[in-house]
C-alpha positions, 0 to 999 in steps of 0.5 A, a space after each residue: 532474506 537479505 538483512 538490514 544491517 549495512 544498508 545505506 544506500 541500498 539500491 536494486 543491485 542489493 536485492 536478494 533473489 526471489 526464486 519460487 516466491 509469490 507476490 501480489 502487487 496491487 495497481 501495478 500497471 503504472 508508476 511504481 506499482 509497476 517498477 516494484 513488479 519489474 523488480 520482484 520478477 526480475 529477482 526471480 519471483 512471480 509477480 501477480 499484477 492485481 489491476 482494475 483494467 485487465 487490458 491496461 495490465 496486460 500490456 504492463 506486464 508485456 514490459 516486465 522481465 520475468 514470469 507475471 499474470 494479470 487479474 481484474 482487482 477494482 479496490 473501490 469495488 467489494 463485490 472485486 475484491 472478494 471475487 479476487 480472493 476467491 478466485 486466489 483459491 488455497 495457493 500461497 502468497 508470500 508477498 502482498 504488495 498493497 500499493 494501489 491508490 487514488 489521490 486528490 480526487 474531488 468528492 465520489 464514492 465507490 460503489 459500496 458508498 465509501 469516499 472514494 479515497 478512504 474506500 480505495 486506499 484503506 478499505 479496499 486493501 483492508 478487506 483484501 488483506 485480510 480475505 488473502 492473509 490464510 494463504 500469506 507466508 512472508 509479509 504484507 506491505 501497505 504504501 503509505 505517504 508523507 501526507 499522513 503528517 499533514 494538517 488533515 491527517 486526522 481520523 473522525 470515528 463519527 464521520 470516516 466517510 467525510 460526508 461533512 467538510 470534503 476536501 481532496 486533500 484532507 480525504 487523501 491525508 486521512 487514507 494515508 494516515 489510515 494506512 498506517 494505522 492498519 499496519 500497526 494494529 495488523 502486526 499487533 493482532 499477527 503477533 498476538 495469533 502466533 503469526 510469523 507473518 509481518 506487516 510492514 509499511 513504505 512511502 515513496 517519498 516524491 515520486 513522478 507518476 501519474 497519480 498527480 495527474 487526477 488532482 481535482 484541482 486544475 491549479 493543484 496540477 500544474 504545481 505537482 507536474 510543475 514538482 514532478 519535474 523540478 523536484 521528483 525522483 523516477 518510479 524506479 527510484 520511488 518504489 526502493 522503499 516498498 522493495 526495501 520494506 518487502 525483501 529486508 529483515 525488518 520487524 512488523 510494523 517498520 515504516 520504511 521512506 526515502 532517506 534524504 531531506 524531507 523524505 522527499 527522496 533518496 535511498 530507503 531507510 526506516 524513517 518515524 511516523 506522526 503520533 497520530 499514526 503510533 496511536 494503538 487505540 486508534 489503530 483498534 478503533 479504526 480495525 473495528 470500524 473497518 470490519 463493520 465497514 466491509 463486513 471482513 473480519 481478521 481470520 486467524 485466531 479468536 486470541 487475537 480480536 481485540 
């Protein structure tokens, strides 16, 4: 495990060697899903590219150098997910990459009747998480974003499904706010169990993939695509902090961005959080409702629920 001392700068040249390690890197058939799984597998590691579209993933992984497989995982989809988990069997995991997203989608559900934003980006992984997390040895990182700060980052326990006041923006913010707060109370409850594993978080900063391309509003488009090309680094670049923040000796509940102006892009580096993302009570609140939500509880130890 490399160490985060001397780390200015750190770029793909520095990543240790992963040899006989596994990972699981969900959405990895595009953007920096799939530059994470180029660079995991190129370091030695066997990259599992968890993907809602086998045949997309297939042809994803045929562009990545080293040993991969592909498995159908819809995160909007329970039924999926569990399928998933199952189907991992008892083998171990020592990466888990949560990295899948949606973005500024207009209003739908998933198909367990969550808002689709909140159901994909939280939900979905948190139910993966915690259905893998017997098998994970190392860690767990959880992609976040910049837009966890922005003015509707802010998490409704009456209505997490924003079934009043719907905006994409206000929807993608509180998903990214939310991943967040998993992490920190995931590492809270890791450590109570006795866990050695962490829990982990990374924004990509800026980063031109095709996730902006879905906004729901056609002006909102052409500005990010606008963005994409004046001001955004490449997905190699934006996936350095989810690399950084899976292969560095960082403690549990690092949040790990771009180092430069605004975290809008750069070298990886640990970078704050709002308060709003440091709130413990919120993170257990959230946690319980998200069991609720899912019916997924954590399964490592009775001293750890809260």
């Amino acid at each position: 495990m490399a160490t985060a001392k001397n780390s200015s700068k750190w770029n793909l040249d520095r990543m240790p060697g992963l040899p006989g390690r596994t990972a699981v890197v969900t959405g990895a058939n595009s953007g920096i899903g799939l530059a994470a799984a180029d660079a995991l597998a190129g370091a030695g590691a066997h990259v599992v590219l968890a993907v809602r579209d086998p045949q997309r993933g297939r042809a994803a992984a045929a562009t990545v150098r080293g040993s991969t497989e592909v498995r159908r995982l819809d995160l909007a989809d329970l039924v999926s997910v569990r399928e998933f988990a199952q189907e991992w069997g008892d083998r171990p995991l020592d990466l888990l990459v949560n990295n899948a997203g949606v973005m500024m989608l207009p209003e739908l559900r998933t198909k367990d009747g969550f808002e689709m934003q909140f159901g994909t980006n939280h939900l979905g992984h948190f139910a993966l998480t915690n259905l893998l997390l017997p098998y994970v040895t190392d860690r767990v990182v959880t992609v976040s974003s910049g837009a966890h700060r922005w003015g509707g980052a802010v998490m409704d326990f009456h209505d997490l499904n924003l079934t009043k006041g719907y905006t994409p923006v206000r929807a993608y913010a509180r998903s990214k706010l939310a991943n967040l707060l998993f992490t920190l109370e995931l590492q809270r409850r890791l450590t109570e169990a006795g866990s050695r594993v962490r829990a982990v978080a990374a924004h990509p900063g800026y980063a031109a993939t095709n996730l902006q391309s879905h906004a729901s509003n056609p002006v909102s488009r052409v500005a990010m695509q606008l963005g994409n090309r004046v001001f955004a680094q490449d997905d190699k670049a934006g996936a350095l902090p989810t690399l950084y923040a899976a292969v560095m000796d960082l403690p549990g509940a690092s949040y790990v961005g771009p180092d430069g102006l605004g975290e809008m892009r750069g070298a990886p580096t640990l970078v704050g959080r709002s308060a709003a993302a440091s709130d413990p009570g919120a993170a257990r609140r959230l946690w319980a409702a998200s069991e609720e939500l899912t019916g997924v509880r954590f399964p490592l130890a009775d001293a750890a629920r809260a």
